[in-house]
C-alpha positions as CSV (number, residue, x, y, z in Angstrom):
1,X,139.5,11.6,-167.7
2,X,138.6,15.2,-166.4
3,X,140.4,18.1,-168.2
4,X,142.0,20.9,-165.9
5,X,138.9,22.7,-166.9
6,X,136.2,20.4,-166.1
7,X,137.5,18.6,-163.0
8,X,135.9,21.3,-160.9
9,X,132.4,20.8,-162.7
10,X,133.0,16.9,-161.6
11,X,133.8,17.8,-158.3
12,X,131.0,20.1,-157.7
13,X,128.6,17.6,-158.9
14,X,130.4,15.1,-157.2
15,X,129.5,17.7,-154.0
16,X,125.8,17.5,-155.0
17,X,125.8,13.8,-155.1
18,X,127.0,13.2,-152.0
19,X,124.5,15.8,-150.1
20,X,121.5,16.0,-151.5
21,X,121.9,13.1,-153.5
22,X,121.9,11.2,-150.6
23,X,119.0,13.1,-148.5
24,X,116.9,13.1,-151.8
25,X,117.0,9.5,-152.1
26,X,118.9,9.7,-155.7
27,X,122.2,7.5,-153.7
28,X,122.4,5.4,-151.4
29,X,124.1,6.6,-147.9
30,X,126.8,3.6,-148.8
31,X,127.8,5.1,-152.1
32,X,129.3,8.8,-150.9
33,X,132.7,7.6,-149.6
34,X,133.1,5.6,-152.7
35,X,131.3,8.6,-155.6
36,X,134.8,8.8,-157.7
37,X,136.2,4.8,-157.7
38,X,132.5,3.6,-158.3
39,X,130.7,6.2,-160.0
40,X,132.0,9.4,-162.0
41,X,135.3,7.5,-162.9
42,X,133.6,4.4,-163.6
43,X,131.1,6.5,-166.1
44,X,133.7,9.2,-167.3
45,X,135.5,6.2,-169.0
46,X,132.5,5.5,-171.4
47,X,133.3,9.1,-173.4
48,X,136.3,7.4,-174.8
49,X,133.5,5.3,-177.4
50,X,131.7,8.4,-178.2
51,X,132.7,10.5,-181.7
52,X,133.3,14.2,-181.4
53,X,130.7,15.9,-181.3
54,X,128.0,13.7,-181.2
55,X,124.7,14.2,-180.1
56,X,123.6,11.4,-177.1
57,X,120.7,10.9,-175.2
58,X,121.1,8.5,-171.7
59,X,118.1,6.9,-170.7
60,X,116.9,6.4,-167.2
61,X,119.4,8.4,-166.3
62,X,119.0,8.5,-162.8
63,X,121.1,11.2,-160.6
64,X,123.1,11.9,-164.1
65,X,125.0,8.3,-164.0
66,X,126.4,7.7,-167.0
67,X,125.1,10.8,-169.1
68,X,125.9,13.7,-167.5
69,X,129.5,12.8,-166.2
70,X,129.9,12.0,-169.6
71,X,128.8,15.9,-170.5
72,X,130.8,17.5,-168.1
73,X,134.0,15.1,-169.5
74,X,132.9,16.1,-172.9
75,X,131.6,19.5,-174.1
76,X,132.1,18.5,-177.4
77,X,128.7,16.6,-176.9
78,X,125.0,17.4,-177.2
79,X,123.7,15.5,-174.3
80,X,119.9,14.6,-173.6
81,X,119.0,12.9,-170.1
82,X,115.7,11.1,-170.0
83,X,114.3,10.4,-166.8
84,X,110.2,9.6,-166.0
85,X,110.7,10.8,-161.9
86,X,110.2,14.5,-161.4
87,X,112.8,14.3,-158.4
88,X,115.5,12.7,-160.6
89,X,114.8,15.3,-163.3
90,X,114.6,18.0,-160.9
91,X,118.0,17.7,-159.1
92,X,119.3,16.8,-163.2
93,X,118.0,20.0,-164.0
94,X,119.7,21.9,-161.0
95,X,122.9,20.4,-161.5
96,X,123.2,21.6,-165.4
97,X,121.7,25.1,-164.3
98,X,124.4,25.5,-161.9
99,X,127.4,24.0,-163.9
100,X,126.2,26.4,-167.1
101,X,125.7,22.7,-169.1
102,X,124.2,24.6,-171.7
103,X,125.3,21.5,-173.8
104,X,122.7,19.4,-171.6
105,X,119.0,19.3,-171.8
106,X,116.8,17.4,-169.3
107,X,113.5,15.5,-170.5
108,X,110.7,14.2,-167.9
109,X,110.0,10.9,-169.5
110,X,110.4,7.7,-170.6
111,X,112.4,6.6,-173.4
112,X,110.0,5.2,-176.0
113,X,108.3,8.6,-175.4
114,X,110.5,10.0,-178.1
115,X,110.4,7.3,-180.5
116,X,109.2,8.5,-183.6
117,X,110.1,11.9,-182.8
118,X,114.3,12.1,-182.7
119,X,116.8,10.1,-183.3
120,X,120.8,10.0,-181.2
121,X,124.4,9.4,-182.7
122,X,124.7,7.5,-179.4
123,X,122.2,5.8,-176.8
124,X,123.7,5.5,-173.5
125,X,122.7,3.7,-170.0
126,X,123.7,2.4,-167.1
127,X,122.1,-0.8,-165.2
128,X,118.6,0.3,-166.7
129,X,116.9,-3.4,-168.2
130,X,118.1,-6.8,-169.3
131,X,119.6,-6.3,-173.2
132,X,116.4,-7.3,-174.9
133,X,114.5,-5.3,-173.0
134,X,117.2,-1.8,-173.5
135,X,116.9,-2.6,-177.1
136,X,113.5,-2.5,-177.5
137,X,113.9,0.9,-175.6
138,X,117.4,2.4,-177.4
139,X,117.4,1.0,-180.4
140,X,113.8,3.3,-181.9
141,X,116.7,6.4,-181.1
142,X,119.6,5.0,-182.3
143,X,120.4,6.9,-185.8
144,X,121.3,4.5,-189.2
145,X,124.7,5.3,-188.2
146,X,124.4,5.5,-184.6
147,X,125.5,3.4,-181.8
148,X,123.7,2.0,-178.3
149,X,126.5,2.2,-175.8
150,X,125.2,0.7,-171.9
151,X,127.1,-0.1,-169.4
152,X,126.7,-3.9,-168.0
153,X,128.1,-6.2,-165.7
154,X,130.5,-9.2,-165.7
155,X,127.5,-11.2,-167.2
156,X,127.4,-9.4,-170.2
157,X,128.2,-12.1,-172.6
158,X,125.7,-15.1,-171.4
159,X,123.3,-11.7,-171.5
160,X,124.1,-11.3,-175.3
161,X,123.6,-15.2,-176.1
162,X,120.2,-14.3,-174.2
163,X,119.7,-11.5,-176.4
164,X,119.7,-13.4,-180.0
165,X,116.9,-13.5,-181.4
166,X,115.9,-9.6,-180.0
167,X,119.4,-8.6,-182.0
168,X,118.1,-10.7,-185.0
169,X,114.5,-8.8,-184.6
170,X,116.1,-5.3,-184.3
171,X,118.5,-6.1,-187.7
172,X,121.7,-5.6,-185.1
173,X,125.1,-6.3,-185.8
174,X,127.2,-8.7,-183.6
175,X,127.6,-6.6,-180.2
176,X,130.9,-5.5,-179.1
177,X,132.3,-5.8,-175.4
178,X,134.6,-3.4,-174.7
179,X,137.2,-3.7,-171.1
180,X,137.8,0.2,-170.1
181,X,139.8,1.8,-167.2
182,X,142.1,-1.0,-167.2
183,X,145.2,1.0,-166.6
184,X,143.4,3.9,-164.3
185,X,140.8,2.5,-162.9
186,X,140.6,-0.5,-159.9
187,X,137.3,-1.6,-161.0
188,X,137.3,-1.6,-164.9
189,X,134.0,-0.4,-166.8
190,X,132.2,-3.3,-169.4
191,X,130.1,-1.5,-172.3
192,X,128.6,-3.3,-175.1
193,X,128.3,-1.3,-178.1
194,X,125.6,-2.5,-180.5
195,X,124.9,-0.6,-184.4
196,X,122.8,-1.7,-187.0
197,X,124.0,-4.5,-189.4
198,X,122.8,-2.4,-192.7
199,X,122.4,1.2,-191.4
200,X,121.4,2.0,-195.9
201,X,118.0,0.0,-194.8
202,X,117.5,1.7,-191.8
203,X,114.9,4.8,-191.6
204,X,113.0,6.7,-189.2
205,X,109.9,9.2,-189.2
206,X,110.6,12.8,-188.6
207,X,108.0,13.5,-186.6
208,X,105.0,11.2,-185.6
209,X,101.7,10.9,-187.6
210,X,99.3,13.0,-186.6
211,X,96.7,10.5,-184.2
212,X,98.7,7.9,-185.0
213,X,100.9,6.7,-181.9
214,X,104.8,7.0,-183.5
215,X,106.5,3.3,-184.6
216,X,109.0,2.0,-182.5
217,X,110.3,-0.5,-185.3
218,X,112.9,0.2,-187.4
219,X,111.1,0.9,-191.2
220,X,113.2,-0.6,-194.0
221,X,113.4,1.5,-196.7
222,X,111.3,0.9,-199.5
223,X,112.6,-0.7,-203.0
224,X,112.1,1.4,-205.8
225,X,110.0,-0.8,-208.2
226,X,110.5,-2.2,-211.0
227,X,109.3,-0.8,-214.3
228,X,107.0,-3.7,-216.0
229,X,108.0,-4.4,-219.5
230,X,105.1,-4.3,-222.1
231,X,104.7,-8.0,-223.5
């Protein structure tokens, strides 16, 4: 999952995690002996759904769980971590500094404070909200031909029948639950991928309007109208 180029940059920030991650409140004392088998691995797996060089924002990202393993698996990417707590963001911003991520930027915030303002190939998270809630937050950045890629739990189906009329709402396709790790990992990885059911009537402002607070619905593209024939 790591290349022999980038398995020192995952072990160095696997270093971090389990020092000042821990002191700094980011992991729990618990989670140190087990960073690899329940954490980087378990997040490293996810790059697998992502296209070459796509661009991906992961919201809430936390200590860097799943978006920045992800960047260090995967230069290829253009990753953006979004985090509201300066002490999160902080140690984020330490990590890329010192592991020359110049493919990573770090953003204090919360996610719907860029809708209106950019839009992702790929929105990722781990363990952040319930669906309906994460697609309220993801799908405002998810690009017409994009993709929102979260890691979830064992529940994840009864959580999409949940999730129905919130899919219907956002114009989603039928999500897809995808089983990775299977053959390297002991504890396998569920993601649910979810695009747009007609990405050709999906579009998004540039840039917000000016004292206007940006839209975070999905504007359909207006029909051209029809010429009125003279009677």
């Amino acid at each position: 999952m790591f290349s022999s180029e980038r398995l020192p940059l995952a072990e160095a920030y696997a270093a971090r995690l389990a020092t000042d991650g821990v002191v700094r409140g980011l992991i729990g004392p618990r989670e140190a002996p087990r960073l690899w088998d329940r954490h980087l691995l378990n997040c490293a797996v996810l790059a697998e759904l992502l296209p070459s060089g796509a661009s991906v924002v992961d919201i809430g990202s936390g200590a860097g769980l799943p978006g920045l393993v992800v960047a260090i698996a995967r230069p290829d990417l253009k990753v953006t971590l979004v985090e509201p707590l300066l002490r999160r963001t902080t140690f984020l911003q330490e990590v890329v500094d010192e592991l020359s991520l110049e493919h990573v930027e770090v953003v204090r915030g919360r996610a719907d404070s860029l809708h209106g303002t950019r839009v992702f190939d790929v929105v990722t998270s781990r363990a952040v909200a319930p669906l309906d809630r994460l697609l309220d937050w993801s799908m405002p950045l998810v690009a017409p031909e994009g993709a929102l890629v979260a890691m979830k739990g064992s529940s994840v189906e009864e959580e999409v029948a949940s999730s129905r009329s919130a899919l219907e709402r956002w114009g989603c396709a039928d999500p897809e639950v995808r089983v990775l790790g299977g053959e390297v990992l002991t504890s396998t990885t569920v993601a649910l991928r979810v695009v747009w059911a007609d990405p050709a009537q999906v579009s998004w402002p540039l840039a917000p309007v000016a004292g206007r607070r940006p839209s975070a619905r999905p504007r359909r593209k207006p029909r051209r109208p029809q010429r009125r024939q003279n009677p």
